[in-house]
N, C-alpha and C positions, 0 to 999 in steps of 0.2 A: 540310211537304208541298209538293213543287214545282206552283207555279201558273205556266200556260204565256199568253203573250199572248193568245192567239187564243181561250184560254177566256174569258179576261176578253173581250175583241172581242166573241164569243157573246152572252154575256151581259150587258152593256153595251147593243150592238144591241137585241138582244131583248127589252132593259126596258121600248123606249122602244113597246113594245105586248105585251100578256104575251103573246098568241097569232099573233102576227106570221105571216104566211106569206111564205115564201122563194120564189123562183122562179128555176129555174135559168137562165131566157133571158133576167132581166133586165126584166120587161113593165111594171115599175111606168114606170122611163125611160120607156120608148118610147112610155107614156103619156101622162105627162108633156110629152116635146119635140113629139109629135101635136098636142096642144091648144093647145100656146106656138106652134109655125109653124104652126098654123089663125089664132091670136087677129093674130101678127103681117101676114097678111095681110090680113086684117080690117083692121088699124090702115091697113098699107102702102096700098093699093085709098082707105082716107079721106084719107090724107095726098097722097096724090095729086089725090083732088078739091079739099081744102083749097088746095095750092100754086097749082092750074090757078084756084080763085077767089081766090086772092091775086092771082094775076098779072090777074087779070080786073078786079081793083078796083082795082090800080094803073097801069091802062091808060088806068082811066075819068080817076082823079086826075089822070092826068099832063095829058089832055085838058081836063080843067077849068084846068089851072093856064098851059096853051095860049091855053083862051078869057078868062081872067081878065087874062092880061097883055096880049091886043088889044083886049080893048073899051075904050069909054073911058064907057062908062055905068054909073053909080055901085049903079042899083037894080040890074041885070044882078049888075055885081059883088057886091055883098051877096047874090043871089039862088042866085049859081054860087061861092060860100064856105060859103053853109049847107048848098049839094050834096054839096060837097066835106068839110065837119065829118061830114056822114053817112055819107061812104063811107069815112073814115078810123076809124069807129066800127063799121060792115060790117068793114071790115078787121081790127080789133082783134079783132073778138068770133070773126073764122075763127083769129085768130093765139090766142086763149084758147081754142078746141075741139081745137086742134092741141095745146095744152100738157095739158089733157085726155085725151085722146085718148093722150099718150106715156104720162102717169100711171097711165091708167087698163091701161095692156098692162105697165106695169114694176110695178105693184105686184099684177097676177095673177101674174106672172113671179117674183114673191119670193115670194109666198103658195103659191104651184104649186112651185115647189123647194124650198121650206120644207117643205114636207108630203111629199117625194117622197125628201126628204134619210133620211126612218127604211129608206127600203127601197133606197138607191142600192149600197149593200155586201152581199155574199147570206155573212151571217157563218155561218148555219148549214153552208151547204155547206164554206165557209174553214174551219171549227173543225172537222168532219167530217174530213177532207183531212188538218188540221194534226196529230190526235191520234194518226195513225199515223206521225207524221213526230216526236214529241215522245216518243213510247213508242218509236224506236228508240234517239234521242239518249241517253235514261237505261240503255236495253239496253248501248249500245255506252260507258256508264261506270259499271257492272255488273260487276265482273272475276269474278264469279262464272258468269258467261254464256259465259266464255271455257273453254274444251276441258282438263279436267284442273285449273282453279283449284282447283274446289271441294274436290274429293279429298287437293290439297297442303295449302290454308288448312287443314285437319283436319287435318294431319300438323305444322304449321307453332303452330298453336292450343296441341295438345297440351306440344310445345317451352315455348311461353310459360307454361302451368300448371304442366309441370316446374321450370324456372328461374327465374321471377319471386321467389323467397323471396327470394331472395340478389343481386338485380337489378333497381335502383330505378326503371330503364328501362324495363324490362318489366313490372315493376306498373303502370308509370303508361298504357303502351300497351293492357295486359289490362283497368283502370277505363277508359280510353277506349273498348275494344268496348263495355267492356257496359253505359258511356252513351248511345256511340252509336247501339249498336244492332245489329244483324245483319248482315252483308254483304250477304249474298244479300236484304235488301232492300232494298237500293241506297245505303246510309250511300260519303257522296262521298268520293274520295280528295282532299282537300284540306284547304290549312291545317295548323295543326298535327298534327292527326293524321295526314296523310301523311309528313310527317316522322317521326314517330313509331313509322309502322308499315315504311318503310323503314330505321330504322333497327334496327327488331325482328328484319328478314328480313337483312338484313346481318348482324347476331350469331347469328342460326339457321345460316345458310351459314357463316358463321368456325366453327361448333360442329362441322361436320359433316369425319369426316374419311376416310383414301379408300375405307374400305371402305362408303360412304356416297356413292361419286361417282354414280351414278345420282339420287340426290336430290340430291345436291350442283349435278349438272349443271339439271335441273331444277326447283332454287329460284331458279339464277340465270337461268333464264328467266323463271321467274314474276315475280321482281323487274325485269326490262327489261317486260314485260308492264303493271306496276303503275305503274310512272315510265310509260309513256308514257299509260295510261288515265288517270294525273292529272293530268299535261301537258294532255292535252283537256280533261277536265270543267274545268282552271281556264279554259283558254280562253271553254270554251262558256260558264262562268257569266258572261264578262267581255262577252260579247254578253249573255245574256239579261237583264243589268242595266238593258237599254236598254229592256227591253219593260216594265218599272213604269215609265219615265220615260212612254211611249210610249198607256201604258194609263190614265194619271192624267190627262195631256189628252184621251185618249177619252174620259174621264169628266166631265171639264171641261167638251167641247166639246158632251155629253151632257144635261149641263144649264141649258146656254146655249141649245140646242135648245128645249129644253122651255118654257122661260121665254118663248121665241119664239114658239113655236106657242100657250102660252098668250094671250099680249097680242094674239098677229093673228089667229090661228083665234076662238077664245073673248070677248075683248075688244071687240076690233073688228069683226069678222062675225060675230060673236055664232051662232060652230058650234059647238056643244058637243062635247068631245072623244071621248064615246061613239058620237057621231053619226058624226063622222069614221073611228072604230076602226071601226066596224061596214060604214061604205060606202066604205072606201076600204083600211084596214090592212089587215082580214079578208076583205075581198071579193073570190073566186076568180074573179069572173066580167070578163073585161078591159073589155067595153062596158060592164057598170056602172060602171065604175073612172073608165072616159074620159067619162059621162056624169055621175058626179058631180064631176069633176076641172071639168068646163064649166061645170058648177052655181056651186061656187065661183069662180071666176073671173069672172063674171056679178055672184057680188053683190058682188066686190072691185073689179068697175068702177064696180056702182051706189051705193060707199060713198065713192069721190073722189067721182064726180057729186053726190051728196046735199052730202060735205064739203065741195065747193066750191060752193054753191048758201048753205050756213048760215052757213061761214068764206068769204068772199071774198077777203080779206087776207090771210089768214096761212095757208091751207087744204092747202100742199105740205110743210109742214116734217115735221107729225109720219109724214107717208106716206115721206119722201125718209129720213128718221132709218131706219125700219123696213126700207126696202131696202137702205142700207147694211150695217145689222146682217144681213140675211140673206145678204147676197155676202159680206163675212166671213167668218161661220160657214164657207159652204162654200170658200172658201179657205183658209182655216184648216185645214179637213177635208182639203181638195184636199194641203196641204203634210204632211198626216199620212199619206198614202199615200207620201209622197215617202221618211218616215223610215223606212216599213214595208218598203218595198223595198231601203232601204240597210242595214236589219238583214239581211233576207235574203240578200244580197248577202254580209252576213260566215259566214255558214253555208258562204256558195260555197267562199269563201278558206279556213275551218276545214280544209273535205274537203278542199283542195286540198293543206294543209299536211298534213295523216296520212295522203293516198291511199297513198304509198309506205311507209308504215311497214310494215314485217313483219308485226308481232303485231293492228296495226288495217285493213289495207287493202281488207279482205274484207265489211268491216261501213259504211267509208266508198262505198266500190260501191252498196251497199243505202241508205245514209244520204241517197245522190243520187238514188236514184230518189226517194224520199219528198219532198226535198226540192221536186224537179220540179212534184210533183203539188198542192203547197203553192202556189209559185210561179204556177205555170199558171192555179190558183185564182184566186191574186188579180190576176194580171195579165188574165185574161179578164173579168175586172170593172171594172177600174179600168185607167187609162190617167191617172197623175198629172200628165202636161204637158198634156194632153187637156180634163182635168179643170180644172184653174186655170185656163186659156184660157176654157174656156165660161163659169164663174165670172165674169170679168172683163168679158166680152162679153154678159152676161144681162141687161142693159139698154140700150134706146133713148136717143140723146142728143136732147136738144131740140133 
């Protein structure tokens, strides 16, 4: 049974919450980057004040280090060094809110895309789209589908039940229908048995002689018909070999997700993940979404705050591990649309190659519109250079 990318895409997506809701404009985003350029101005407005009292306590220092090197009085001096240890310890501790402060907006910023990553693809609508573009592709390597096969294969069949006693050729093509199967239910022209069956329609046409030229003339259509329907289907299958490669790192990437959302949703902020399905996967309503999206982000600032209040020392490593893995993940993702597009892309070049064929040109016409509306799909969603850019850029630098 052919299984299509986009089903797996479907399904795959849609694991990662059984009742997911799709939206077609996209609002989880816009959700999402709402909260992150609110928090980042939040940050920006403190970084601001932090700098302006950096520069205020490095004004005072310098002034002390003014009055220190003209006095010549010893107690003065000792007096305007203990000022000076104070205001360089005022300094430190803006220069540790400020290191705060970045943590505390880059690890909402991974936790917020983390969580925004199940809905950033709308695969219900893509696999919608795709199954009418996936039911032509098998139509159009169908030759049953084509105008007069069917009625020849039955004249052509019969042929092979007559002659096969005496014709080890054509037994062995006649156990090939009827392993493979039925035509008209899309058994592929390929592999051996297009061999096989082209060479069955080659000794059907040698049989036939001229008081048989109207079948004559029309087997040797149906055989240019069959050569080139299996020219495609091998082509097509030499693309869709890329969509298990393509659909197993979905899967990958799928449960690296998960793993992720466990350890930092559940783990670490201690959200259970029904809590989150119910106010944020499933929830139709966009200002709930955006006000539990702040929620979280709140207690992802007040879990560095707490961490670096309990760890002093070591308190950035396990939060900086965590954001790495999560900009990863979505460039990782980010490079998976990249391969998605470039399979598409050989769909383009297929039609391009059988546009002009006589016998398929009428059904590549149709194969492009479908293809379009696939296309359209995803590219109205995803913007892959778009995408790894933002990726790469979703964290403040100290």
């Amino acid at each position: 049974m052919k299984k299509t990318f986009f089903f797996f895409l479907a399904i795959t997506i849609c694991s990662l919450s059984s009742s997911a809701q799709i939206y077609s404009d996209n609002q989880t985003t816009s959700v999402t980057e709402q909260v992150l350029k609110e928090l980042n101005r939040e940050r920006s407005l403190l970084s601001q004040n932090l700098e302006f009292r950096i520069k205020e306590i490095d004004s005072k220092i310098n002034s002390l280090d003014e009055s220190i090197q003209n006095t010549n009085s010893a107690s003065e001096k000792v007096e305007k060094l203990l000022e000076r240890v104070k205001y360089l310890e005022e300094r430190q501790e803006e220069i540790d809110k400020n290191a705060i402060s970045v943590y505390k907006y880059n690890y909402s910023s991974a936790v917020l895309n983390l969580a925004s990553m199940e809905r950033e693809i709308k695969p219900l609508n893509l696999f919608n789209a795709s199954r009418e573009f996936y039911s032509t592709l098998d139509a159009v390597s169908n030759p049953m589908n084509y105008e007069g096969y069917q009625e020849w294969f039955g004249k052509f069949k019969q042929y092979i039940a007559e002659e096969q006693e005496d014709n080890a050729r054509l037994q062995a093509l006649n156990h090939m229908l009827q392993v493979t199967g039925d035509l008209a239910k899309g058994t592929p022209f390929t592999g051996m048995f297009a061999g096989s069956l082209f060479d069955g329609i080659s000794q059907f046409i040698g049989s036939l002689n001229r008081r048989d030229r109207e079948l004559r003339e029309q087997s040797i259509k149906m055989l240019k018909l069959t050569t080139s329907i299996s020219q495609f289907t091998h082509d097509k299958d030499l693309i869709e070999t890329e969509w298990e490669a393509i659909n197993k790192s979905l899967n990958e990437l799928k449960e690296l997700q998960n793993k992720a959302m466990e350890d930092n949703l559940v783990e670490m902020l201690g959200i259970s993940k029904k809590e989150f399905n119910e106010r944020f996967t499933d929830e139709t309503d966009a200002k709930k979404r955006t006000q539990y999206i702040l929620d979280i982000s709140k207690i992802a600032e007040n879990k560095i705050v707490e961490e670096r209040n309990s760890n002093p020392e070591n308190w950035k490593q396990e939060y900086h591990d965590q954001m790495l893995r999560v900009q990863n993940l979505k460039i990782r993702f980010g490079m998976l649309t990249f391969r998605i597009l470039e399979n598409l892309s050989k769909y383009e070049k297929l039609i391009q190659k059988y546009q002009n064929d006589p016998f398929l040109k009428d059904e590549m016409k149709n194969l492009k519109l479908k293809l379009d509306l696939v296309r359209n799909s995803f590219e109205s969603t995803f913007n892959p250079q778009e995408y790894i850019k933002a990726s790469n850029e979703m964290y403040i630098v100290e």
